[in-house]
C-alpha positions in Angstrom: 89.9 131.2 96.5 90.9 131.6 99.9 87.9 130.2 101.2 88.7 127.2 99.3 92.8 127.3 100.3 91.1 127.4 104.2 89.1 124.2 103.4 91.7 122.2 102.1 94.1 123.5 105.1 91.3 122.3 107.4 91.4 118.5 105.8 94.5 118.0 106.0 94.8 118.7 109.6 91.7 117.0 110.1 93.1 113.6 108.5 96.7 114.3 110.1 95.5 114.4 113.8 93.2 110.8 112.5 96.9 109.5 111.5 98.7 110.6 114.3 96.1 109.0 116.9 96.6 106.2 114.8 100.4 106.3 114.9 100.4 107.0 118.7 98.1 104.1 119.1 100.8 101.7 117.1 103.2 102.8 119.4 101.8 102.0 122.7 100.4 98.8 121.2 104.2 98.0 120.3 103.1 96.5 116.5 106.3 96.9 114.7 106.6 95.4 111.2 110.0 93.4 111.1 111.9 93.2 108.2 112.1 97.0 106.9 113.5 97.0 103.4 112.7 99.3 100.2 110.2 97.2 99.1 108.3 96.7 101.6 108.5 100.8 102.0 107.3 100.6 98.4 104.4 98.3 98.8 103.5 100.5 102.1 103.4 103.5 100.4 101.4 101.5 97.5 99.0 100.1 99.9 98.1 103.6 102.1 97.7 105.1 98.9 94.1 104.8 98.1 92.8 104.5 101.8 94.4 107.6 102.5 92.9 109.5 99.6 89.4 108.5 100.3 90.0 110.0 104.3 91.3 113.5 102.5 88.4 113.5 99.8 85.7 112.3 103.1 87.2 114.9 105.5 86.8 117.9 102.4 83.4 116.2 102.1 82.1 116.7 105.9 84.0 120.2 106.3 82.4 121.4 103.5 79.2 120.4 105.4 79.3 123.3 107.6 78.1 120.7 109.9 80.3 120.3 113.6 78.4 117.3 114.5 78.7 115.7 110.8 82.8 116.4 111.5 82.6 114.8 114.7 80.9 112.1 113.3 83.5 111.3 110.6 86.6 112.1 112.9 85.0 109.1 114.8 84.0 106.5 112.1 87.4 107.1 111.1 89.3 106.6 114.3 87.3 104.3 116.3 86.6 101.2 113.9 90.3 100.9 112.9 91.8 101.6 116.6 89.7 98.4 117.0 91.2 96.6 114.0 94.6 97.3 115.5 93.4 96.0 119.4 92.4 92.9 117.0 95.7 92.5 115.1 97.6 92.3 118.8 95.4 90.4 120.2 95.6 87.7 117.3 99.3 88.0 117.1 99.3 86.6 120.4 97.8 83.3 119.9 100.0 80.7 119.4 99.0 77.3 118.2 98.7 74.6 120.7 98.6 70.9 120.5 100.8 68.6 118.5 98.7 68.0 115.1 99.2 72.1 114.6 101.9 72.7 112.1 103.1 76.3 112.6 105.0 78.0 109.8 105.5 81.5 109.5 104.7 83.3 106.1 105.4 86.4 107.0 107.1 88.2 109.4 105.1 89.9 112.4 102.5 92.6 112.1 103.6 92.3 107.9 100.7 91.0 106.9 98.1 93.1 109.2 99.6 96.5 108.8 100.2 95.8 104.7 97.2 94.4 103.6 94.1 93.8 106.5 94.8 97.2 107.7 94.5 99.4 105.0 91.6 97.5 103.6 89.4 98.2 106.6 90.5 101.9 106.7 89.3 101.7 102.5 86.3 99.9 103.3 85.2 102.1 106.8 85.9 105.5 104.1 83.8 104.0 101.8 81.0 103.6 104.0 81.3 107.2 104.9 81.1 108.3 101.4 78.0 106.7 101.2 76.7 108.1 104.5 77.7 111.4 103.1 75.7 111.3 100.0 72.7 109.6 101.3 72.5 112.4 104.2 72.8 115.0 101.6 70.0 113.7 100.0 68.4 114.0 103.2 69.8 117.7 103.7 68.0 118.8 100.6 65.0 117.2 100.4 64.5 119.7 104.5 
């Protein structure tokens, strides 16, 4: 049981230090959603939900491993392809439409869209890919 307790103790750390890199990369990019409300904390916590699960379950998966470079390697799937996502987001925030036949509207605010929807869809589809990784290298492991 305490072998277990330790393993769970270990994921979570492992997947907090993959959200704080991400938070401290947010924070030196500047992407700030605008517009806080209650529902939009509501559909945040709604949307994280599921990505954020499948990064716990992947990080138990690869700890239980016993595998450093296996744990290296999903530390890095993890924090590499969505720090790129977010490099993406700024970057296309910063276009602006030019010419006269471009009509601009807004439908929704800054960083709303990308943070709420785009970005927790790549984190769900990069964890995905992992899982699979995970169980065709076990395969792999067993067959050696």
């Amino acid at each position: 049981m305490g072998k277990f307790i330790k393993l769970i103790y270990q994921a979570v750390l492992y997947m907090l230090t993959a959200i704080a890199v991400h938070l401290i990369l947010i924070y030196f990019l500047e992407i700030r959603i605008e517009g806080w409300a209650t529902g939009i904390i509501i559909l945040l916590c709604k949307t994280y939900f599921l990505p954020l699960c499948m990064c716990f379950i992947n990080s138990l998966l690869f700890i239980r491993a016993n595998k450093r470079e296996e744990q290296i390697t999903w530390f890095l799937f993890t924090v590499i392809p969505s720090s790129l996502l977010l490099f993406l987001f700024v970057e296309l925030q910063g276009i602006e439409p030019r010419g006269y036949a471009v009509v601009s509207f807004e439908l929704f605010r800054k960083y709303q869209f990308e943070m709420l929807y785009l970005f927790p869809l790549g984190i769900l589809i990069i964890q995905f890919l992992m899982t699979l990784y995970y169980l065709i290298s076990v395969r792999v492991w067993k067959r050696n």
